[in-house]
C-alpha positions as CSV (number, residue, x, y, z in Angstrom):
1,X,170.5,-168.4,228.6
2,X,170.1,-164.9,230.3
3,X,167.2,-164.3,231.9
4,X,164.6,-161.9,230.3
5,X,161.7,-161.1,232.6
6,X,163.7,-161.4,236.0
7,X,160.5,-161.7,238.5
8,X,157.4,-162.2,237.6
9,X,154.9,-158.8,236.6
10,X,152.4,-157.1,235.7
11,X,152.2,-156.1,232.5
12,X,149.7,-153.9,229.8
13,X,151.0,-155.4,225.6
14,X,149.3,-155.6,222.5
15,X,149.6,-159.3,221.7
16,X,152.5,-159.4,219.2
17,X,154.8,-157.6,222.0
18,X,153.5,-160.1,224.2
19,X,154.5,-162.7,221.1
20,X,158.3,-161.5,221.1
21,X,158.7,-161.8,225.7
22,X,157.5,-165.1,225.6
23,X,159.7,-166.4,222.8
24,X,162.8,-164.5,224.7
25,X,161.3,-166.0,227.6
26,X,161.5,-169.8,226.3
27,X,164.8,-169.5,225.3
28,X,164.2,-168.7,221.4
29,X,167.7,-167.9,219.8
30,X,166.5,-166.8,216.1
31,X,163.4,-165.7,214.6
32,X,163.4,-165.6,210.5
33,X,160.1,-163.2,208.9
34,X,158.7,-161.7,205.9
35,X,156.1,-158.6,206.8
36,X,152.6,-158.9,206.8
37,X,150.1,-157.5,208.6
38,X,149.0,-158.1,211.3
39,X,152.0,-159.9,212.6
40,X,154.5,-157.1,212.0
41,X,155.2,-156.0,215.6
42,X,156.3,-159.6,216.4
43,X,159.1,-158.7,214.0
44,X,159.6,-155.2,215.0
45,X,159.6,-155.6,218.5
46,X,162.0,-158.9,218.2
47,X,164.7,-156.7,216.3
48,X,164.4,-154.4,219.1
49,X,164.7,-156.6,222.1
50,X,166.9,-159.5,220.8
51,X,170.2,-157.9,220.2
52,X,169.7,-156.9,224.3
53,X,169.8,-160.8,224.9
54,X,172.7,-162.1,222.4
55,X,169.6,-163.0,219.7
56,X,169.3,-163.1,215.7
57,X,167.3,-161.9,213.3
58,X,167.1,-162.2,209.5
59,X,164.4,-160.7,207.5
60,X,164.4,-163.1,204.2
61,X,163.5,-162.1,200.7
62,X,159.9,-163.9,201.0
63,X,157.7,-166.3,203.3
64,X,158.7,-169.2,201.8
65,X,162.5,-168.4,202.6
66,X,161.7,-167.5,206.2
67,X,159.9,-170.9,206.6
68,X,162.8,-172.8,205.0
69,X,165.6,-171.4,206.8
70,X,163.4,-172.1,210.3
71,X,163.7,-175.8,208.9
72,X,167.8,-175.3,208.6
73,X,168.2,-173.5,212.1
74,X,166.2,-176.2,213.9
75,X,168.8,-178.8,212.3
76,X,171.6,-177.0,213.0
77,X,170.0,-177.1,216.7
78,X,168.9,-173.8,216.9
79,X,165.8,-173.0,219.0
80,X,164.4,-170.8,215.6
81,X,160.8,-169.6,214.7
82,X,158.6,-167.6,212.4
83,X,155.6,-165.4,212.6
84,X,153.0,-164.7,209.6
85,X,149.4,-164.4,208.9
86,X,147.0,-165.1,205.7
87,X,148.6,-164.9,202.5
88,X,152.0,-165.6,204.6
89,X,150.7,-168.5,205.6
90,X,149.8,-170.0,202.4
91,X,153.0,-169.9,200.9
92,X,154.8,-171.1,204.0
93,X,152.8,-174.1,203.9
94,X,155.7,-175.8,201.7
95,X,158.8,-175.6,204.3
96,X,155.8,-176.7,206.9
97,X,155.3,-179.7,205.4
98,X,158.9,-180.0,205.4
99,X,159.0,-179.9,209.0
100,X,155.9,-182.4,209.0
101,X,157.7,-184.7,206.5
102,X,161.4,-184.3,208.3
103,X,160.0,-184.1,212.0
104,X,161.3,-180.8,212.5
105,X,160.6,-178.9,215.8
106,X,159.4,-175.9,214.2
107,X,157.5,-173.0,215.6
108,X,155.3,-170.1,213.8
109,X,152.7,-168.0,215.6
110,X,150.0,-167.2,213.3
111,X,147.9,-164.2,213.5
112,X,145.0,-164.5,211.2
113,X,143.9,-161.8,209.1
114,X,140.8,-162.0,206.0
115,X,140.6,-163.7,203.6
116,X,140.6,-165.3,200.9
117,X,143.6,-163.8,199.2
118,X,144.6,-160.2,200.7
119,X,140.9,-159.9,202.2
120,X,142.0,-157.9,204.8
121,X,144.5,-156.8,207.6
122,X,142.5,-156.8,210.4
123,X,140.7,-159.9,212.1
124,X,139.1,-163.4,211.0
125,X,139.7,-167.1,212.1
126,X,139.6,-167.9,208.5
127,X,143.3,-169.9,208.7
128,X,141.7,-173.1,210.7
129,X,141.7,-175.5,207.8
130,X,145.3,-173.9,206.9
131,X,147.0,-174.2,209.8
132,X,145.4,-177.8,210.7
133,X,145.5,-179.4,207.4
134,X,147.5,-177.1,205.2
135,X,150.0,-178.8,202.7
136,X,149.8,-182.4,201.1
137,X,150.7,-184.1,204.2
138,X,148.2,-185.7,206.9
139,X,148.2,-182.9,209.0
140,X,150.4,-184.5,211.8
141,X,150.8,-180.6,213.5
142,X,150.2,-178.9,217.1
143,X,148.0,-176.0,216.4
144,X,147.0,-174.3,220.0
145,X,143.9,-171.7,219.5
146,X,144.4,-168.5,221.9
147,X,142.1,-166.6,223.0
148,X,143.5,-164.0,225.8
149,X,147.0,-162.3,225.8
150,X,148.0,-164.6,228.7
151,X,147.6,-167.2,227.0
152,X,149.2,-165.7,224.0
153,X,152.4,-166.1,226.6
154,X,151.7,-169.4,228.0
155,X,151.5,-170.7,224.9
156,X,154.1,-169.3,222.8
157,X,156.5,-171.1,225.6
158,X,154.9,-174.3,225.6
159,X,155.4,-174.2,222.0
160,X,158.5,-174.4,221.9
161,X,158.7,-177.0,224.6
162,X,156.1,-179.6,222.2
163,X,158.0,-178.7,219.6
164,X,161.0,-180.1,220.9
165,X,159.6,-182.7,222.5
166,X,157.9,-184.6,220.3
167,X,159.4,-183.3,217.0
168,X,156.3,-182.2,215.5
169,X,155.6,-178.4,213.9
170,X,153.8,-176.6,216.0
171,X,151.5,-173.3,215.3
172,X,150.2,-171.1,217.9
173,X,147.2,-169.5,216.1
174,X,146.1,-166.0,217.4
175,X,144.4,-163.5,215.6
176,X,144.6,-159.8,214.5
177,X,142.6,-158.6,217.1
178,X,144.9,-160.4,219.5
179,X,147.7,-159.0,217.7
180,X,146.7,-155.3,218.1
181,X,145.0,-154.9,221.3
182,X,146.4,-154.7,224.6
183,X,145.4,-156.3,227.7
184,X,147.3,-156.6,231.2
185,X,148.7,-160.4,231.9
186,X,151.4,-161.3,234.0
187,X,154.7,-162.0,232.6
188,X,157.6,-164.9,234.1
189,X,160.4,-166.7,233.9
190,X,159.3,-170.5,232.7
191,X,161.6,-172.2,235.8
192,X,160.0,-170.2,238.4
193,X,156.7,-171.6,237.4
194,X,158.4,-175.3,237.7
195,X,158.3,-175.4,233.8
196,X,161.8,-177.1,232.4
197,X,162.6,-175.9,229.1
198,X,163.3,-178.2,226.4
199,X,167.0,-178.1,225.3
200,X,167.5,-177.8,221.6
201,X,170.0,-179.9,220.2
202,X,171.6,-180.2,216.4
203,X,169.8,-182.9,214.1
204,X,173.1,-183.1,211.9
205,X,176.5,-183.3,212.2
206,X,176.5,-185.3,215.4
207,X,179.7,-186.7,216.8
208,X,180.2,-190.7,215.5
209,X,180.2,-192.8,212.7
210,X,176.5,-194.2,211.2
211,X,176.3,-197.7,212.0
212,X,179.2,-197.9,214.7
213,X,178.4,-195.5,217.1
214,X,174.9,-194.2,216.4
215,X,172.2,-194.7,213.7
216,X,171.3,-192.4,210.9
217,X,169.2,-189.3,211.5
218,X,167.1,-190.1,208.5
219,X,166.1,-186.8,207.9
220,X,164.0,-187.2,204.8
221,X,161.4,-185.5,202.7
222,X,161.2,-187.7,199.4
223,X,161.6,-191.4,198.8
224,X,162.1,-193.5,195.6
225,X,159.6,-196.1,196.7
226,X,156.1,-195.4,197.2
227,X,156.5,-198.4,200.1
228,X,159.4,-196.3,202.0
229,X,157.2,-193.5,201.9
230,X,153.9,-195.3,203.3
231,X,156.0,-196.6,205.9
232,X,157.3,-193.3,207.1
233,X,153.4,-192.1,206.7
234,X,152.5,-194.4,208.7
235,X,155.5,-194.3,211.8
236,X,154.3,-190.8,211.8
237,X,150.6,-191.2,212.2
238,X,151.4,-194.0,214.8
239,X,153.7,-191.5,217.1
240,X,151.3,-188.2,216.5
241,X,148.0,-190.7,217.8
242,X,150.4,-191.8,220.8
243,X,151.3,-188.4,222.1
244,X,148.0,-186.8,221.1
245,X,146.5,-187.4,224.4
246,X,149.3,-185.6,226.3
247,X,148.8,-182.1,224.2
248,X,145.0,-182.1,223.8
249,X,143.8,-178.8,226.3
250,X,140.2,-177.9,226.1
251,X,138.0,-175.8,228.5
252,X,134.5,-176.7,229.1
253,X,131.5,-175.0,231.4
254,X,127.9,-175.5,232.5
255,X,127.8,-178.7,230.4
256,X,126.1,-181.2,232.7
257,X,122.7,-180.1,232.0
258,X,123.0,-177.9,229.2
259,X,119.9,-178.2,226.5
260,X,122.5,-176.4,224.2
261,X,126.4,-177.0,223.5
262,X,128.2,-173.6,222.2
263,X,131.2,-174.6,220.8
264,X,133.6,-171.9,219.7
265,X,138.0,-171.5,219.9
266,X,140.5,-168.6,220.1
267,X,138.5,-164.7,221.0
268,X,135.7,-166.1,220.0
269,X,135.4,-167.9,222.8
270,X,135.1,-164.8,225.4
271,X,132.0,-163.5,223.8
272,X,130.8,-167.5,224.2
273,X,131.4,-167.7,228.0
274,X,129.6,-164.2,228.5
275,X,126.5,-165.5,226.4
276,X,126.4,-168.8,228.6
277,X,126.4,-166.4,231.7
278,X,123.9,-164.1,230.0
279,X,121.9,-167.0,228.8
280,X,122.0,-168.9,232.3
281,X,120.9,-165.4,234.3
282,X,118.1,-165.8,231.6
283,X,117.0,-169.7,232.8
284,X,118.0,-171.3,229.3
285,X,120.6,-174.1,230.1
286,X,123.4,-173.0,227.8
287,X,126.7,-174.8,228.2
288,X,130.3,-173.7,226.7
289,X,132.8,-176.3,225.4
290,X,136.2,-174.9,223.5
291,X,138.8,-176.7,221.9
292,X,142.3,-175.3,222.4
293,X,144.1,-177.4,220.4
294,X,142.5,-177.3,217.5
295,X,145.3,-180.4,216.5
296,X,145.0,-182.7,218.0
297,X,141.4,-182.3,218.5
298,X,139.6,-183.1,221.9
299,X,137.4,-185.3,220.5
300,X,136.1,-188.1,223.2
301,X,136.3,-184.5,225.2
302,X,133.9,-183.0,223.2
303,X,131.5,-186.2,222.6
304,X,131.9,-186.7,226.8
305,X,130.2,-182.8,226.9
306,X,127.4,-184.3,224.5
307,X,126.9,-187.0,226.3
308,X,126.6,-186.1,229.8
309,X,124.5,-183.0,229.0
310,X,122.0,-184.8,226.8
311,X,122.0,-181.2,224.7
312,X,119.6,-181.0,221.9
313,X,121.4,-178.5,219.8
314,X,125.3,-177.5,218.9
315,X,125.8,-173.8,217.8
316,X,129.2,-173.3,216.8
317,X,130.4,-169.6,216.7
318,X,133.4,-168.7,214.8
319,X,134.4,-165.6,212.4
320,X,135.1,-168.3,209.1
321,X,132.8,-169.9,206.9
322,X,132.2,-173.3,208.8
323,X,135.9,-173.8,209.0
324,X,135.6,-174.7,212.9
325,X,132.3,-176.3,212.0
326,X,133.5,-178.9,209.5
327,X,136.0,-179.4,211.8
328,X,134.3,-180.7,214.3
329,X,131.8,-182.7,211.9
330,X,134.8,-184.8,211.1
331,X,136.0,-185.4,214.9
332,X,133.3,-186.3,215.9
333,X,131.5,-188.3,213.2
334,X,128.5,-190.3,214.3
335,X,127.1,-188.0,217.1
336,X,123.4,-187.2,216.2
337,X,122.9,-183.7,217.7
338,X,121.9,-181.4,215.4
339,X,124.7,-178.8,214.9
340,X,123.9,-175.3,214.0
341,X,126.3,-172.3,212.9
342,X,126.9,-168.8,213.7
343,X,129.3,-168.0,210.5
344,X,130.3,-164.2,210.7
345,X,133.7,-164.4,208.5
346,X,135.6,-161.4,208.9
347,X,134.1,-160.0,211.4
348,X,133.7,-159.9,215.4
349,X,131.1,-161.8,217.3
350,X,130.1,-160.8,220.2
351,X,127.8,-162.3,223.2
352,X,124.8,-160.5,222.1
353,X,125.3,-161.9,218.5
354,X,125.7,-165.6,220.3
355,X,122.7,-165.0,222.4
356,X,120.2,-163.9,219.8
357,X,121.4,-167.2,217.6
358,X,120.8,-169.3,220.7
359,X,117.2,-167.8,221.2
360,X,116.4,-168.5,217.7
361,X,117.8,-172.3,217.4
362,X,115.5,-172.9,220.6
Protein backbone atom coordinates (compact mmCIF):
# COMPACT_ATOMS: atom_id res chain seq x y z
CA UNK A 1 0.00 0.00 0.00
CA UNK A 2 1.60 3.53 -0.84
CA UNK A 3 2.44 5.38 1.77
CA UNK A 4 0.28 8.48 2.77
CA UNK A 5 1.83 10.64 5.50
CA UNK A 6 5.64 9.90 4.48
CA UNK A 7 7.36 11.19 7.93
CA UNK A 8 5.79 11.88 10.74
CA UNK A 9 4.22 15.95 11.27
CA UNK A 10 2.67 18.44 12.59
CA UNK A 11 -0.44 19.07 11.64
CA UNK A 12 -3.70 21.78 12.39
CA UNK A 13 -7.41 19.47 10.99
CA UNK A 14 -10.83 19.73 11.95
CA UNK A 15 -11.51 16.21 13.14
CA UNK A 16 -13.31 14.63 10.07
CA UNK A 17 -10.08 15.56 7.83
CA UNK A 18 -8.22 14.07 10.56
CA UNK A 19 -10.94 10.98 10.08
CA UNK A 20 -10.16 10.52 6.28
CA UNK A 21 -5.57 10.50 6.97
CA UNK A 22 -5.91 8.01 9.43
CA UNK A 23 -8.10 5.64 7.45
CA UNK A 24 -5.53 6.32 4.26
CA UNK A 25 -3.05 5.83 6.87
CA UNK A 26 -4.25 2.19 8.08
CA UNK A 27 -4.47 1.00 4.84
CA UNK A 28 -8.42 1.63 4.21
CA UNK A 29 -9.18 0.68 0.40
CA UNK A 30 -13.07 1.83 0.23
CA UNK A 31 -15.21 3.98 2.22
CA UNK A 32 -19.24 3.59 1.38
CA UNK A 33 -21.60 6.94 2.85
CA UNK A 34 -24.76 8.60 2.84
CA UNK A 35 -24.54 12.60 3.98
CA UNK A 36 -25.32 13.74 7.19
CA UNK A 37 -24.20 16.22 9.23
CA UNK A 38 -21.83 16.39 11.01
CA UNK A 39 -19.88 13.68 9.39
CA UNK A 40 -19.84 15.15 5.85
CA UNK A 41 -16.25 16.15 5.53
CA UNK A 42 -15.18 12.53 6.22
CA UNK A 43 -16.90 11.94 2.90
CA UNK A 44 -15.75 15.05 1.14
CA UNK A 45 -12.35 15.08 2.08
CA UNK A 46 -12.13 11.03 1.26
CA UNK A 47 -13.37 11.68 -2.43
CA UNK A 48 -10.68 14.20 -2.54
CA UNK A 49 -7.72 12.39 -1.23
CA UNK A 50 -8.49 8.77 -2.26
CA UNK A 51 -8.32 8.75 -5.94
CA UNK A 52 -4.40 10.25 -5.11
CA UNK A 53 -3.81 6.77 -3.37
CA UNK A 54 -5.57 4.14 -5.88
CA UNK A 55 -8.86 4.35 -3.30
CA UNK A 56 -12.82 3.93 -3.90
CA UNK A 57 -15.62 5.63 -3.12
CA UNK A 58 -19.39 5.03 -3.59
CA UNK A 59 -21.92 7.33 -2.24
CA UNK A 60 -25.17 4.81 -1.89
CA UNK A 61 -28.78 5.74 -2.26
CA UNK A 62 -29.27 5.61 1.79
CA UNK A 63 -27.56 4.59 5.17
CA UNK A 64 -28.81 1.38 5.25
CA UNK A 65 -27.09 0.59 1.71
CA UNK A 66 -23.78 2.11 2.74
CA UNK A 67 -23.81 -0.13 5.85
CA UNK A 68 -24.73 -3.23 3.81
CA UNK A 69 -22.28 -2.89 1.10
CA UNK A 70 -19.41 -2.36 4.02
CA UNK A 71 -20.70 -5.93 5.06
CA UNK A 72 -20.02 -7.13 1.20
CA UNK A 73 -16.55 -5.42 0.77
CA UNK A 74 -15.27 -6.79 4.03
CA UNK A 75 -16.20 -10.43 2.57
CA UNK A 76 -14.91 -9.88 -0.53
CA UNK A 77 -11.65 -8.89 1.61
CA UNK A 78 -11.70 -5.43 1.33
CA UNK A 79 -10.43 -3.17 4.12
CA UNK A 80 -14.01 -0.98 3.73
CA UNK A 81 -15.73 1.48 6.21
CA UNK A 82 -18.51 4.01 6.81
CA UNK A 83 -18.98 7.21 8.54
CA UNK A 84 -22.46 8.60 9.98
CA UNK A 85 -24.06 10.26 12.81
CA UNK A 86 -27.69 10.35 14.56
CA UNK A 87 -30.41 9.52 12.42
CA UNK A 88 -27.62 7.67 10.15
CA UNK A 89 -26.93 5.68 12.76
CA UNK A 90 -30.18 4.40 13.51
CA UNK A 91 -30.92 3.03 10.30
CA UNK A 92 -27.53 1.54 9.94
CA UNK A 93 -28.06 -0.43 12.91
CA UNK A 94 -29.53 -3.41 10.62
CA UNK A 95 -26.29 -4.16 8.32
CA UNK A 96 -24.37 -3.70 11.97
CA UNK A 97 -25.97 -6.33 13.38
CA UNK A 98 -25.18 -8.12 10.33
CA UNK A 99 -21.60 -7.69 11.04
CA UNK A 100 -22.31 -8.64 14.74
CA UNK A 101 -24.36 -11.75 13.60
CA UNK A 102 -21.71 -12.73 10.56
CA UNK A 103 -18.46 -11.59 12.50
CA UNK A 104 -17.70 -9.11 10.03
CA UNK A 105 -14.65 -6.74 10.52
CA UNK A 106 -16.50 -3.72 10.05
CA UNK A 107 -15.56 -0.12 10.76
CA UNK A 108 -17.89 3.20 11.07
CA UNK A 109 -16.73 6.36 12.78
CA UNK A 110 -19.55 7.96 14.42
CA UNK A 111 -19.85 11.62 15.00
CA UNK A 112 -22.78 12.32 17.23
CA UNK A 113 -25.10 14.91 16.63
CA UNK A 114 -28.79 15.78 18.80
CA UNK A 115 -31.18 14.05 19.14
CA UNK A 116 -33.82 12.27 19.37
CA UNK A 117 -34.75 12.30 15.72
CA UNK A 118 -33.10 15.26 13.62
CA UNK A 119 -32.48 17.15 17.02
CA UNK A 120 -29.72 18.85 15.68
CA UNK A 121 -26.48 19.05 13.60
CA UNK A 122 -24.16 20.22 15.97
CA UNK A 123 -22.94 18.35 19.26
CA UNK A 124 -24.34 15.62 21.88
CA UNK A 125 -23.11 12.18 23.23
CA UNK A 126 -26.58 11.17 22.83
CA UNK A 127 -25.64 7.85 20.52
CA UNK A 128 -24.00 5.77 23.63
CA UNK A 129 -26.76 3.34 24.06
CA UNK A 130 -26.89 3.22 20.08
CA UNK A 131 -23.65 2.48 19.27
CA UNK A 132 -23.14 0.00 22.41
CA UNK A 133 -26.32 -1.85 22.31
CA UNK A 134 -28.01 -0.80 19.13
CA UNK A 135 -29.84 -3.61 17.16
CA UNK A 136 -31.45 -6.98 18.54
CA UNK A 137 -28.19 -8.55 19.07
CA UNK A 138 -26.09 -8.71 22.49
CA UNK A 139 -24.05 -5.97 21.75
CA UNK A 140 -20.89 -8.00 21.12
CA UNK A 141 -19.16 -4.43 19.45
CA UNK A 142 -15.75 -2.29 19.95
CA UNK A 143 -16.94 1.13 20.53
CA UNK A 144 -13.70 3.53 21.45
CA UNK A 145 -14.95 7.01 22.91
CA UNK A 146 -12.44 9.97 21.64
CA UNK A 147 -11.92 12.75 23.09
CA UNK A 148 -8.90 14.82 21.32
CA UNK A 149 -8.11 14.95 17.48
CA UNK A 150 -5.02 12.78 18.24
CA UNK A 151 -6.81 10.37 19.35
CA UNK A 152 -9.34 10.76 16.61
CA UNK A 153 -6.07 9.37 14.57
CA UNK A 154 -4.91 6.79 16.78
CA UNK A 155 -7.97 5.39 16.97
CA UNK A 156 -9.37 5.35 13.67
CA UNK A 157 -6.14 3.02 12.89
CA UNK A 158 -6.41 0.77 15.69
CA UNK A 159 -9.82 0.35 14.42
CA UNK A 160 -9.18 -1.20 11.70
CA UNK A 161 -6.49 -3.36 13.26
CA UNK A 162 -9.43 -4.87 16.17
CA UNK A 163 -11.59 -5.07 13.55
CA UNK A 164 -9.58 -7.50 11.72
CA UNK A 165 -8.31 -9.03 14.40
CA UNK A 166 -10.91 -10.28 16.29
CA UNK A 167 -13.74 -10.07 13.70
CA UNK A 168 -15.90 -7.96 15.66
CA UNK A 169 -17.69 -4.40 14.29
CA UNK A 170 -16.08 -1.83 15.59
CA UNK A 171 -17.27 2.03 16.07
CA UNK A 172 -15.05 4.84 16.87
CA UNK A 173 -17.50 7.32 18.45
CA UNK A 174 -16.48 11.12 18.16
CA UNK A 175 -18.63 13.91 18.21
CA UNK A 176 -19.64 16.97 16.25
CA UNK A 177 -17.63 19.22 18.04
CA UNK A 178 -14.73 16.88 17.30
CA UNK A 179 -15.83 16.83 13.84
CA UNK A 180 -15.71 20.55 13.21
CA UNK A 181 -13.02 21.99 15.16
CA UNK A 182 -9.46 21.92 14.61
CA UNK A 183 -6.68 21.20 16.79
CA UNK A 184 -2.82 20.55 15.96
CA UNK A 185 -1.82 16.51 16.43
CA UNK A 186 0.85 14.86 14.85
CA UNK A 187 0.23 12.70 12.03
CA UNK A 188 2.43 9.07 10.97
CA UNK A 189 2.88 6.26 9.23
CA UNK A 190 1.46 3.09 11.61
CA UNK A 191 4.99 1.00 10.95
CA UNK A 192 7.18 3.69 12.06
CA UNK A 193 5.47 3.72 15.31
CA UNK A 194 6.09 -0.37 15.46
CA UNK A 195 2.30 -0.77 14.72
CA UNK A 196 1.76 -3.87 12.10
CA UNK A 197 -1.28 -3.49 10.25
CA UNK A 198 -3.68 -6.14 10.07
CA UNK A 199 -3.90 -7.66 6.51
CA UNK A 200 -7.46 -8.05 5.18
CA UNK A 201 -8.20 -11.12 3.58
CA UNK A 202 -11.50 -12.38 1.57
CA UNK A 203 -14.13 -14.33 3.75
CA UNK A 204 -15.56 -16.10 0.51
CA UNK A 205 -14.52 -17.65 -2.37
CA UNK A 206 -11.31 -19.12 -0.85
CA UNK A 207 -9.23 -21.59 -2.76
CA UNK A 208 -10.40 -25.50 -1.79
CA UNK A 209 -13.12 -27.71 -1.49
CA UNK A 210 -15.42 -27.61 2.03
CA UNK A 211 -14.65 -30.64 3.97
CA UNK A 212 -11.32 -31.76 2.04
CA UNK A 213 -9.20 -29.02 2.16
CA UNK A 214 -10.71 -26.46 4.55
CA UNK A 215 -13.93 -26.06 6.64
CA UNK A 216 -16.94 -23.91 5.88
CA UNK A 217 -16.81 -20.17 6.50
CA UNK A 218 -20.25 -20.27 8.08
CA UNK A 219 -21.08 -16.94 7.41
CA UNK A 220 -24.51 -16.82 8.79
CA UNK A 221 -27.15 -14.39 9.97
CA UNK A 222 -30.44 -16.61 10.35
CA UNK A 223 -30.93 -20.25 11.47
CA UNK A 224 -33.88 -22.61 11.27
CA UNK A 225 -33.42 -23.80 14.82
CA UNK A 226 -33.65 -21.75 17.69
CA UNK A 227 -30.72 -24.30 19.19
CA UNK A 228 -28.29 -23.41 16.19
CA UNK A 229 -28.90 -19.95 16.85
CA UNK A 230 -28.30 -20.12 20.90
CA UNK A 231 -25.22 -21.89 20.15
CA UNK A 232 -23.79 -19.29 17.77
CA UNK A 233 -25.11 -16.61 20.63
CA UNK A 234 -23.29 -18.12 22.80
CA UNK A 235 -19.66 -18.95 20.79
CA UNK A 236 -19.89 -15.35 20.34
CA UNK A 237 -20.35 -14.08 23.83
CA UNK A 238 -17.67 -16.65 24.89
CA UNK A 239 -14.86 -15.14 22.28
CA UNK A 240 -16.05 -11.27 22.82
CA UNK A 241 -15.55 -12.04 27.08
CA UNK A 242 -12.02 -13.66 26.08
CA UNK A 243 -10.59 -10.86 24.08
CA UNK A 244 -12.37 -8.15 26.07
CA UNK A 245 -9.48 -7.78 28.32
CA UNK A 246 -6.96 -7.08 25.51
CA UNK A 247 -9.18 -3.91 24.01
CA UNK A 248 -10.41 -2.36 27.32
CA UNK A 249 -8.33 1.39 27.48
CA UNK A 250 -9.31 3.62 30.19
CA UNK A 251 -7.53 6.74 31.72
CA UNK A 252 -7.69 7.44 35.36
CA UNK A 253 -6.20 10.41 37.67
CA UNK A 254 -5.93 11.60 41.33
CA UNK A 255 -7.95 8.52 42.36
CA UNK A 256 -6.15 7.18 45.37
CA UNK A 257 -7.62 9.43 47.76
CA UNK A 258 -10.22 11.06 46.05
CA UNK A 259 -13.57 11.79 48.29
CA UNK A 260 -15.26 12.11 44.76
CA UNK A 261 -14.99 9.92 41.41
CA UNK A 262 -15.92 12.11 38.18
CA UNK A 263 -16.55 9.74 35.62
CA UNK A 264 -17.07 11.14 32.15
CA UNK A 265 -15.91 9.69 28.16
CA UNK A 266 -15.18 11.36 24.75
CA UNK A 267 -14.78 15.76 25.08
CA UNK A 268 -16.32 15.53 27.93
CA UNK A 269 -13.67 14.34 29.48
CA UNK A 270 -11.23 17.52 29.01
CA UNK A 271 -13.49 19.80 30.81
CA UNK A 272 -13.35 16.80 33.71
CA UNK A 273 -9.54 16.66 33.99
CA UNK A 274 -9.46 20.64 34.19
CA UNK A 275 -12.21 20.57 37.09
CA UNK A 276 -10.13 17.86 38.95
CA UNK A 277 -7.12 20.35 38.63
CA UNK A 278 -9.32 23.24 39.48
CA UNK A 279 -10.91 21.33 42.30
CA UNK A 280 -7.50 19.88 43.67
CA UNK A 281 -5.83 23.77 43.55
CA UNK A 282 -9.10 24.31 45.70
CA UNK A 283 -8.15 21.31 48.53
CA UNK A 284 -11.34 19.11 47.58
CA UNK A 285 -9.91 15.57 46.67
CA UNK A 286 -11.54 15.22 43.23
CA UNK A 287 -10.37 12.23 41.22
CA UNK A 288 -11.02 11.58 37.25
CA UNK A 289 -11.65 8.06 35.90
CA UNK A 290 -12.78 7.72 31.88
CA UNK A 291 -13.70 4.88 30.05
CA UNK A 292 -12.43 4.78 26.47
CA UNK A 293 -13.92 1.93 25.36
CA UNK A 294 -17.17 2.34 26.13
CA UNK A 295 -17.47 -1.68 24.82
CA UNK A 296 -16.07 -3.50 26.37
CA UNK A 297 -16.43 -1.66 29.47
CA UNK A 298 -13.48 -1.22 32.12
CA UNK A 299 -15.40 -2.45 34.62
CA UNK A 300 -13.04 -4.23 37.54
CA UNK A 301 -11.02 -0.85 36.29
CA UNK A 302 -13.57 1.32 37.30
CA UNK A 303 -14.65 -0.66 40.67
CA UNK A 304 -10.46 -0.81 41.39
CA UNK A 305 -10.81 3.44 41.30
CA UNK A 306 -13.76 3.03 43.91
CA UNK A 307 -12.16 0.94 45.81
CA UNK A 308 -8.81 2.22 46.39
CA UNK A 309 -10.05 5.81 46.82
CA UNK A 310 -12.79 5.00 49.29
CA UNK A 311 -14.80 8.08 47.35
CA UNK A 312 -18.09 8.92 48.82
CA UNK A 313 -19.77 10.18 45.71
CA UNK A 314 -19.73 9.46 41.72
CA UNK A 315 -20.72 12.45 39.48
CA UNK A 316 -20.89 11.43 36.03
CA UNK A 317 -20.78 14.28 33.37
CA UNK A 318 -21.94 13.65 29.91
CA UNK A 319 -24.04 15.72 27.24
CA UNK A 320 -27.11 12.70 27.17
CA UNK A 321 -29.77 11.98 29.39
CA UNK A 322 -28.01 9.32 31.79
CA UNK A 323 -26.97 7.43 28.73
CA UNK A 324 -23.23 7.03 30.17
CA UNK A 325 -24.90 6.93 33.60
CA UNK A 326 -26.98 3.79 33.10
CA UNK A 327 -24.21 2.61 31.63
CA UNK A 328 -22.15 2.35 34.21
CA UNK A 329 -25.03 1.34 36.67
CA UNK A 330 -25.15 -1.89 34.80
CA UNK A 331 -21.17 -2.60 34.80
CA UNK A 332 -20.79 -2.10 37.76
CA UNK A 333 -23.77 -3.52 39.71
CA UNK A 334 -23.43 -3.92 43.37
CA UNK A 335 -21.06 -0.97 44.20
CA UNK A 336 -22.79 1.12 46.98
CA UNK A 337 -21.40 4.64 46.23
CA UNK A 338 -23.92 6.97 45.58
CA UNK A 339 -23.77 8.08 41.93
CA UNK A 340 -24.82 11.52 40.92
CA UNK A 341 -25.37 13.08 37.33
CA UNK A 342 -24.45 16.06 35.49
CA UNK A 343 -27.03 15.51 32.43
CA UNK A 344 -26.67 18.52 29.98
CA UNK A 345 -28.03 16.75 26.62
CA UNK A 346 -27.16 18.69 23.76
CA UNK A 347 -25.08 20.88 24.94
CA UNK A 348 -21.35 21.53 26.03
CA UNK A 349 -20.05 21.07 29.58
CA UNK A 350 -17.43 22.71 30.61
CA UNK A 351 -15.06 22.59 33.88
CA UNK A 352 -16.80 25.36 35.54
CA UNK A 353 -20.26 23.52 34.99
CA UNK A 354 -18.37 20.18 36.53
CA UNK A 355 -16.99 22.19 39.43
CA UNK A 356 -20.15 23.94 40.60
CA UNK A 357 -21.95 20.20 40.43
CA UNK A 358 -19.12 18.89 42.56
CA UNK A 359 -19.46 21.77 45.22
CA UNK A 360 -23.01 21.12 45.40
CA UNK A 361 -22.96 17.11 45.75
CA UNK A 362 -20.36 17.81 48.75
Amino acid sequence: MQATIGESKKAFMTGNEIVTWAALAAGAEVMFGYPITPQNEVMHYWTRLAPKYGREFLQTEDEISAGFTVCGAVQAGKKAFTATAGPGNVLMQEPFGMAEAMRLPLVAIIQQRGGPSSGTVVYSQQEVTLTTFGGNGEGNRMVYSTATHQEIFDYVIKGFNVAWKYRFPTFILGDGYQAKMREPLTIYEPQDRGIEMVSPYPLIGKAGSIGVDREAEHLCNIYSLEEELYDVVLQHAEDYERIAPEIIEYEEKECEDADILIISHGVVSRAADDAVKALRAQGIKAGYFRPITLRPFPQQQLRDAIAKSGAKKMLVAESAYGQLYRLIRQEIYGETIPIEGLFMPGVGIIDYDIMNKVKSIL
